[in-house]
C-alpha positions in Angstrom: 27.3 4.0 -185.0 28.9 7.3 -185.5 29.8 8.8 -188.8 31.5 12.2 -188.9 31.5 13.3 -192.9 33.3 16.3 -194.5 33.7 18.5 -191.1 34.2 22.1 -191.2 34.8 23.9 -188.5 35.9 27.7 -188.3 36.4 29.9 -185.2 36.1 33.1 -187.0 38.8 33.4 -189.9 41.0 30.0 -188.1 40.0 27.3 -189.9 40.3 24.6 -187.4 39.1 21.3 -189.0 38.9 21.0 -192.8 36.9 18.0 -194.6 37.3 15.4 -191.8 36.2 12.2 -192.3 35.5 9.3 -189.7 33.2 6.7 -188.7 33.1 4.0 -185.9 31.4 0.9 -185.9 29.7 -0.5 -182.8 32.0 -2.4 -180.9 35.3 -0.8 -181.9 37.9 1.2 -180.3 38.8 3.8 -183.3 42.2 6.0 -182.2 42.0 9.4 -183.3 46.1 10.6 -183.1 48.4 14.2 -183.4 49.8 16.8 -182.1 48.4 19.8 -180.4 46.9 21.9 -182.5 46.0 19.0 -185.0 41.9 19.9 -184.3 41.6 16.7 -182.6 39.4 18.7 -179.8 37.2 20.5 -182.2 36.4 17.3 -183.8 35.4 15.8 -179.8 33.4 19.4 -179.6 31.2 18.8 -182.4 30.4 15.3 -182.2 29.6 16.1 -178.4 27.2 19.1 -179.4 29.6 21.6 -178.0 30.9 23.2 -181.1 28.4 24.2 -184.2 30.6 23.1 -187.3 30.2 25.6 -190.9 29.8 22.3 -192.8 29.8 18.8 -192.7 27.2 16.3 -190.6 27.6 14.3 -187.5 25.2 11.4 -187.1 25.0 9.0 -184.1 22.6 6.2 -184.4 21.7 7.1 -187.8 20.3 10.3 -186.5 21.6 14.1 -187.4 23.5 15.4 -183.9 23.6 18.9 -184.9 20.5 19.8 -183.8 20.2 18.0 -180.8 21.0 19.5 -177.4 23.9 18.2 -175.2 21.5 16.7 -172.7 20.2 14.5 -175.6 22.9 13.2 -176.7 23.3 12.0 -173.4 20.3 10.1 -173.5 20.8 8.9 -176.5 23.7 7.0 -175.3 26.8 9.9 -176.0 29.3 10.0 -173.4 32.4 12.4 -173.4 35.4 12.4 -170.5 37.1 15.6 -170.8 40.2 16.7 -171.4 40.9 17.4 -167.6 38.5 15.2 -166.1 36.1 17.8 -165.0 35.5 16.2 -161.8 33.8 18.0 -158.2 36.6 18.1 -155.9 34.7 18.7 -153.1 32.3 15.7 -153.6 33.1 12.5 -152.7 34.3 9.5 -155.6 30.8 8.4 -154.9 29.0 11.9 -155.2 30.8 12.4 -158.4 29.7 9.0 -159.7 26.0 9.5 -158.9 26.2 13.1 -160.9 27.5 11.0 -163.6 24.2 8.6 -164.0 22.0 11.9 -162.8 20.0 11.1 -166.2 19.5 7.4 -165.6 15.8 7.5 -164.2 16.4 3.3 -163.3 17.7 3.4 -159.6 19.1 -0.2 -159.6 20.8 0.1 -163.0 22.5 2.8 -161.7 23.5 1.0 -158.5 24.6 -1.8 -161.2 26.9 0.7 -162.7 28.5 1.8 -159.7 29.4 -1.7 -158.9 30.8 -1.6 -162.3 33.0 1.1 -161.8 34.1 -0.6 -158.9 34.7 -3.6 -160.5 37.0 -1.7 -163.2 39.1 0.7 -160.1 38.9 -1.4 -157.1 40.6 1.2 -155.3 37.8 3.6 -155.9 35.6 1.6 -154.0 38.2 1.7 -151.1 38.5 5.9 -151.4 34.3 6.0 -152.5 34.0 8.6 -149.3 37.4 10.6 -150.0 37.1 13.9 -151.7 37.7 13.3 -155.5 40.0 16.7 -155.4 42.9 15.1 -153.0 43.2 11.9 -154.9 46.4 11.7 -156.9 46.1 12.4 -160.9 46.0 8.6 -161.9 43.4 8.1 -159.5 40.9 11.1 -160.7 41.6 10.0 -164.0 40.2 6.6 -163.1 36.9 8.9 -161.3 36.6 10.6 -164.6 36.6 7.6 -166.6 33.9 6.0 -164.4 31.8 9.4 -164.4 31.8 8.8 -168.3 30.5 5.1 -167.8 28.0 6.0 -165.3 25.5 7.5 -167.9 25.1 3.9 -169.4 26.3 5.1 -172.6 26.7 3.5 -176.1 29.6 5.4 -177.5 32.1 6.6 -175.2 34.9 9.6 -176.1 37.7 10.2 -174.0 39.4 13.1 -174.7 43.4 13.0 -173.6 43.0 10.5 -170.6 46.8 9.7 -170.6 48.0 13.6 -170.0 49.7 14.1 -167.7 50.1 10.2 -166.0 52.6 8.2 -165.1 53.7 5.0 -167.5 52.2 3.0 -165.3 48.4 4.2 -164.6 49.0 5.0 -168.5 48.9 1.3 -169.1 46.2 0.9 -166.2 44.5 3.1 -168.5 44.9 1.1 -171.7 43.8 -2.0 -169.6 40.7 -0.4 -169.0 40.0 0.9 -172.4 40.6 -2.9 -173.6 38.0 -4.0 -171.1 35.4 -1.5 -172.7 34.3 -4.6 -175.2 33.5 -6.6 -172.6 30.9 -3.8 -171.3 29.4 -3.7 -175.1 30.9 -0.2 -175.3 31.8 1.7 -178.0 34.9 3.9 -177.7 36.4 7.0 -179.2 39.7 7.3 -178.2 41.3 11.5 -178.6 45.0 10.8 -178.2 48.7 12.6 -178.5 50.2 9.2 -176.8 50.5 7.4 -180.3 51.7 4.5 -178.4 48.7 4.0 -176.1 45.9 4.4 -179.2 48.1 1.8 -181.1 47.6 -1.1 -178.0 44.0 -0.3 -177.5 42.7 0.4 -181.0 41.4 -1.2 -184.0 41.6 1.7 -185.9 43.4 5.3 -185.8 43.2 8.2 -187.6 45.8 10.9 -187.6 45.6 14.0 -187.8 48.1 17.4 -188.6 47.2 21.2 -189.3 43.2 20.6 -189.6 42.9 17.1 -191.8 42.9 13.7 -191.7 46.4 12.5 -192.7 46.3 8.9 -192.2 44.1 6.0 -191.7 44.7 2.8 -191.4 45.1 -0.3 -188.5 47.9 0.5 -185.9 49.7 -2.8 -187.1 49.6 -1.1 -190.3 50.6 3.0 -189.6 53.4 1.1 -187.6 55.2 0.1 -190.8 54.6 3.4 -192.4 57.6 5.3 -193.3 56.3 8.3 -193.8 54.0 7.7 -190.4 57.1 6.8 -188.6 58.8 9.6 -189.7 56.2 12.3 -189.4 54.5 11.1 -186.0 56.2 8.7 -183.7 60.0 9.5 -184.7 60.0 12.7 -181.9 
């Protein structure tokens, strides 16, 4: 579904992400792990048309991304939550929802969808009038997450959605990540939490200082030493 070969990407003389590699299959929740500063947000920026890379190719459905404009991706079934969530504050949950399906043209699949999203965050449904800025953090994570699902898309990146939570709407999180199958989704999970990506994912990729490190199945990278040691001893 996506496949993200030999990545370059340079902000003047930085050199933010060298030679990355990855690919998702449909279906599959791929983890993509590190620290800050790995480039694990200039990868998100290319694939989501943000970010022109110096080399490489993206391709999403077989088809070249680099020359398609954000709005296209979109509609080609590309969905990105931020870093941040990104949300109107002064809308209401529902308001923010409907701007999230503003390119689906099919009025009762985008009723459909909000039902969805209430299905997935009951209490959304119960706050759908409350202004999305004076819910707490868990719950405007839980808004963003259903802004990202409201453009009925195919592939679905979430960029950092555990900064910042609690442990507990953390794993509220993961549950809904895990539920993304059932909603033939796609998923592209941006991470720092290495514990999170390793519950959720079928495959993770690690990153450090620009480059792929690792690759492998979390049950896998959990009985690397040198994984261990590098990445989930801090």
């Amino acid at each position: 579904m996506l496949e993200v070969e030999d990545l370059v990407i340079r902000y003047g003389p930085f050199l933010a992400c060298d030679c990355i590699s990855i690919e998702i299959k449909a279906g599959e929740i791929v983890g993509v792990i590190g620290p800050n500063g790995a480039g694990k947000s200039s990868v998100v920026r290319a694939i989501a048309g943000l970010v022109r890379p110096t080399s490489g190719s993206v391709r999403f459905l077989g088809q070249s991304t680099l020359d398609v404009p954000v709005h296209g991706l979109i509609r080609m079934g590309l969905s990105l939550v931020p870093e941040g969530r990104g949300l109107f504050p002064q809308m209401s949950v529902e308001e923010n929802l409907m701007m999230g399906g503003y390119s689906l043209n099919n009025k009762l699949r985008r009723k459909e969808l909000v039902e969805n999203c209430y299905e997935l965050f009951p209490i959304l449904k119960e706050r759908r009038n409350q202004y999305a800025g004076t819910l707490s953090g868990g719950q405007q994570q839980m808004v963003a997450v259903s802004v990202g699902l409201m453009g009925d898309p195919k592939l679905c990146i979430f960029d950092e959605p555990s900064l910042g939570l609690a442990p507990i709407v953390i794993q509220q999180i993961g549950d809904t990540l895990k539920k993304m199958r059932d909603l033939n989704l796609t998923v592209l999970l941006i991470e720092q939490n290495a514990m999170l990506a390793s519950r959720v994912a079928d495959r993770i990729y690690i990153m450090s200082a620009g480059r792929v490190q690792f690759h492998d199945t979390p049950a896998s990278l959990m009985q690397n030493p040198e994984v261990i040691e590098k990445f989930l001893s801090a």
